[in-house]
C-alpha positions as CSV (number, residue, x, y, z in Angstrom):
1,X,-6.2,74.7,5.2
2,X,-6.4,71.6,7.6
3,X,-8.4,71.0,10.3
4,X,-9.3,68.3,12.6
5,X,-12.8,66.2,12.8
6,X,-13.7,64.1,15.8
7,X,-14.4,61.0,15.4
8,X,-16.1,58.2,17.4
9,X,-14.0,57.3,20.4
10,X,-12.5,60.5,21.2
11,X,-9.8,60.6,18.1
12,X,-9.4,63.4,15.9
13,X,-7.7,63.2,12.5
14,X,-6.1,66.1,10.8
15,X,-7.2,66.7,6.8
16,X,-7.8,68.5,4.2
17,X,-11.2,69.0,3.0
18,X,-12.7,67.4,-0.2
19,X,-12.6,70.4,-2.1
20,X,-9.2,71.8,-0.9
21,X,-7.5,68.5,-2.1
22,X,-8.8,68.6,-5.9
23,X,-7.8,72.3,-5.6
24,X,-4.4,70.9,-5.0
25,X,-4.9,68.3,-8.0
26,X,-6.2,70.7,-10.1
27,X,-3.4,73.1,-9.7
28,X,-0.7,70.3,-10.0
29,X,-2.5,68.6,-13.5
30,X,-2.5,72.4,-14.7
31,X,1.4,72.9,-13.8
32,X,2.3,69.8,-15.8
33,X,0.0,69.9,-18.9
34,X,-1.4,74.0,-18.8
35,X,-4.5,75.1,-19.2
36,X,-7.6,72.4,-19.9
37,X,-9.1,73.2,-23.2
38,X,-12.3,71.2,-21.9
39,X,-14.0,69.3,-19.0
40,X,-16.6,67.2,-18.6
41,X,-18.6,65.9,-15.3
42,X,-20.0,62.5,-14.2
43,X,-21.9,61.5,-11.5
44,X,-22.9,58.0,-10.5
45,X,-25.5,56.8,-8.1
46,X,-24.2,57.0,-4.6
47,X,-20.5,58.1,-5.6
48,X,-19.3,62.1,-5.7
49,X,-19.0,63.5,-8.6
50,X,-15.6,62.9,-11.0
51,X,-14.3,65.7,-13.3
52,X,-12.6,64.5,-17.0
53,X,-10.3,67.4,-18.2
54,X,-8.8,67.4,-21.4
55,X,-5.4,69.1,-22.2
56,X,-4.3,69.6,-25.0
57,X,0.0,69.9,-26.3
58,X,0.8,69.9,-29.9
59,X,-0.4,66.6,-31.0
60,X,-1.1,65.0,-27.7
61,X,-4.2,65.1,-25.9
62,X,-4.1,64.4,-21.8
63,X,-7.2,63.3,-20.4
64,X,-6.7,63.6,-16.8
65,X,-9.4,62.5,-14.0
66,X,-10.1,65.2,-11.0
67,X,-12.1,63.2,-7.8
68,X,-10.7,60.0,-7.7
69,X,-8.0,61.1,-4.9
70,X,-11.2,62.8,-3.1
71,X,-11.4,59.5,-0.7
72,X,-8.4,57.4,0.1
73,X,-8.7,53.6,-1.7
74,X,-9.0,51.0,1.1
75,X,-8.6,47.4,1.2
76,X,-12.4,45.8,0.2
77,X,-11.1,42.6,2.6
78,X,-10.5,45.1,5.6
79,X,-13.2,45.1,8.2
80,X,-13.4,48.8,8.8
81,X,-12.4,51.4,6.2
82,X,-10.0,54.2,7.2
83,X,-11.4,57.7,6.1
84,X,-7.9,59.2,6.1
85,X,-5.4,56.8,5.7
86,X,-4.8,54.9,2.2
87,X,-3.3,55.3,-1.6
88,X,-5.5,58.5,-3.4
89,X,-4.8,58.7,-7.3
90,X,-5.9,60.4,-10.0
91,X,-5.4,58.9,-13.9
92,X,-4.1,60.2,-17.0
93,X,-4.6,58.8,-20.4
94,X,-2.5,60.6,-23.4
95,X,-3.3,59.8,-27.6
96,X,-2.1,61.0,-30.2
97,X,-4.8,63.9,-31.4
98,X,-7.3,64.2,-34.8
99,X,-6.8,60.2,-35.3
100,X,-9.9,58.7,-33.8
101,X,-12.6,60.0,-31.8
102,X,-10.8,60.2,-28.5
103,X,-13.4,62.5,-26.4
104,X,-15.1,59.4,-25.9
105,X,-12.9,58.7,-23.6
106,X,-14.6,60.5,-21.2
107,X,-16.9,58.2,-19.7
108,X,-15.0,55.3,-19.6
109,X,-12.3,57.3,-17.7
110,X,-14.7,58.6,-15.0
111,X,-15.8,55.1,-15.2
112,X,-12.7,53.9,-13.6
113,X,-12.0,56.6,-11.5
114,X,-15.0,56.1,-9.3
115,X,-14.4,52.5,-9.4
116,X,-12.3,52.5,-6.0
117,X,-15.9,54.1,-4.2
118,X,-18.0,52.0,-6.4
119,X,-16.7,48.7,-6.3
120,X,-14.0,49.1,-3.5
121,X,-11.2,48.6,-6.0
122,X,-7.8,49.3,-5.4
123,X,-5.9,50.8,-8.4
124,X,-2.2,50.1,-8.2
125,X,0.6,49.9,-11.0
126,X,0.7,47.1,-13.0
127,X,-3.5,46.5,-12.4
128,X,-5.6,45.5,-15.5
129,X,-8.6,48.0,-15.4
130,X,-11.8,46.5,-17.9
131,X,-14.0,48.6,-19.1
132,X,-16.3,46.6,-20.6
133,X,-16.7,48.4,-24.4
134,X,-14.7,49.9,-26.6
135,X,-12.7,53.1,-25.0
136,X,-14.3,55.2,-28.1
137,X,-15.7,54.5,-30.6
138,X,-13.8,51.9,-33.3
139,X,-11.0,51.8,-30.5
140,X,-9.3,47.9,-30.3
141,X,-8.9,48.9,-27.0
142,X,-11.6,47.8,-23.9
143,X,-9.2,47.6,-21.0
144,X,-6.0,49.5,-19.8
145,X,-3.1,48.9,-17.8
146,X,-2.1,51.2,-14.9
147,X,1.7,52.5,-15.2
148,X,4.0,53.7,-12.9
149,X,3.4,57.0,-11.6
150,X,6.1,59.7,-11.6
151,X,6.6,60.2,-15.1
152,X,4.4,63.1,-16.5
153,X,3.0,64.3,-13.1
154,X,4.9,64.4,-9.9
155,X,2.8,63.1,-6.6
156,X,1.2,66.0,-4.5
157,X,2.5,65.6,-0.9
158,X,-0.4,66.1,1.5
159,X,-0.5,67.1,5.0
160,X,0.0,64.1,7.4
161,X,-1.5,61.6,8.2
162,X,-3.2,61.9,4.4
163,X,-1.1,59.4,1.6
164,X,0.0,62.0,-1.0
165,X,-1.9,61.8,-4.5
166,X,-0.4,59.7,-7.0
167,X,-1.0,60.2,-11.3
168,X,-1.3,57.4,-12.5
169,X,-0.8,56.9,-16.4
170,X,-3.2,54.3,-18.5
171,X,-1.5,52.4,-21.7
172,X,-4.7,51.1,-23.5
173,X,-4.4,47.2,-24.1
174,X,-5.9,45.5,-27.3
175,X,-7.8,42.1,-26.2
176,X,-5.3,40.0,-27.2
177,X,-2.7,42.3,-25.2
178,X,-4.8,41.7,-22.1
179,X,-5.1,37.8,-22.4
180,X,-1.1,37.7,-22.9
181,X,-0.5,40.0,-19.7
182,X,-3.3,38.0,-17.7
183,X,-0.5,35.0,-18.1
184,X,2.8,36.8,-18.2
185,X,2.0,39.8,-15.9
186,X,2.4,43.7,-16.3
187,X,6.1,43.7,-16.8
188,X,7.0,41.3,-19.3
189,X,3.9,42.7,-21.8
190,X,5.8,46.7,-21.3
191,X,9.1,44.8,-22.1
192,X,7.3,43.5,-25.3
193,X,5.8,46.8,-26.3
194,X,9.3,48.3,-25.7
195,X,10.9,46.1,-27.3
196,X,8.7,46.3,-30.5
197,X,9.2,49.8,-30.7
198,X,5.1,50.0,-30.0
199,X,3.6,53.9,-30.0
200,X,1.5,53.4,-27.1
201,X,0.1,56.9,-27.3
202,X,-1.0,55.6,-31.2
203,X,-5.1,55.3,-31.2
204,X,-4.7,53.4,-34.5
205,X,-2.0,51.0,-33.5
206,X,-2.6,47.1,-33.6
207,X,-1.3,44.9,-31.0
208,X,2.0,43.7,-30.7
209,X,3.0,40.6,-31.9
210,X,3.2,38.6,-29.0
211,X,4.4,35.1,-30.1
């Protein structure tokens, strides 16, 4: 349903509510992955609460987030934040299941998610995201890097003037991974990983050789 709000000065905007839009997400995550065999719930000081569910396809697992695209992502340089207007995403991690402890994932993803109310952060393709730790437990991993959307999840339209939600995939990044995108940017390190034959979805894998 959408309805309009005033705000100061006179203008209205036309939305949907909080809860109406992770409907939507929901609905969408569940069309392109079925039913989520589990879900877990985070809540940080000051932020709205973000959802973790886990879906699970033969041997793949999904972890998806749900309340990221809650609140547009604006600018942290613009002098007054929109409260319609801006990029709304939700991520998507997938492993390979029953190799590693993977449902640890669950904080670090929420973690990021709430990062765009938290620290202001835009997240955008191509982004580094740190986490700060390992992304479970053993993992070589400790940062990710944002993908293009498009692939596993198509973007949910919402009703103007709201940006529609985008799903945006995570490819964890060893250390040394991170250091050589840091220098060579996004596009060249995918090329490498392509190139190498890399199973990005692998929780085991090493990093790619990168000389």
């Amino acid at each position: 349903m959408v309805r309009t709000r005033p705000l100061p000065g006179g203008y209205e905007f036309y939305a949907h509510s909080m809860a109406e839009i992770l409907a939507l997400v929901e609905a969408r995550l569940c069309t392109a992955f079925g039913v989520p065999d589990a879900r877990a719930a985070v809540t940080f000081l000051g932020t709205d609460r973000i959802e973790v569910l886990r879906f699970t396809e033969g041997d793949l697992v999904r972890y998806a987030t749900l309340g990221m695209s809650a609140h547009p992502m604006t600018d942290p340089t613009a002098v007054v934040a929109d409260p319609v207007r801006g990029p709304r995403a939700e991520l998507v991690l997938t492993v390979r299941g029953a190799l590693a402890p993977t449902d640890k994932l669950l904080r670090p993803l929420a973690v990021l998610a709430a990062s765009p109310q938290v620290e202001g952060l835009v997240v955008a393709p191509g982004a580094s995201l740190e986490v700060g730790e390992p992304l479970w437990d053993g993992a070589p991993f400790s940062s990710v890097l944002v993908a293009e959307p498009g692939g596993l999840v198509e973007d949910l339209e919402l009703e103007e003037p709201l940006d529609p939600v985008r799903f945006l995939p995570l490819l964890p990044m060893t250390a040394n991974e991170a250091a050589w995108k840091r220098v060579h940017g996004a596009a060249a390190l995918q090329e490498r990983w392509l190139a190498r034959g890399t199973d990005l979805r692998d929780p085991l894998r090493t990093a790619v050789a990168l000389d």
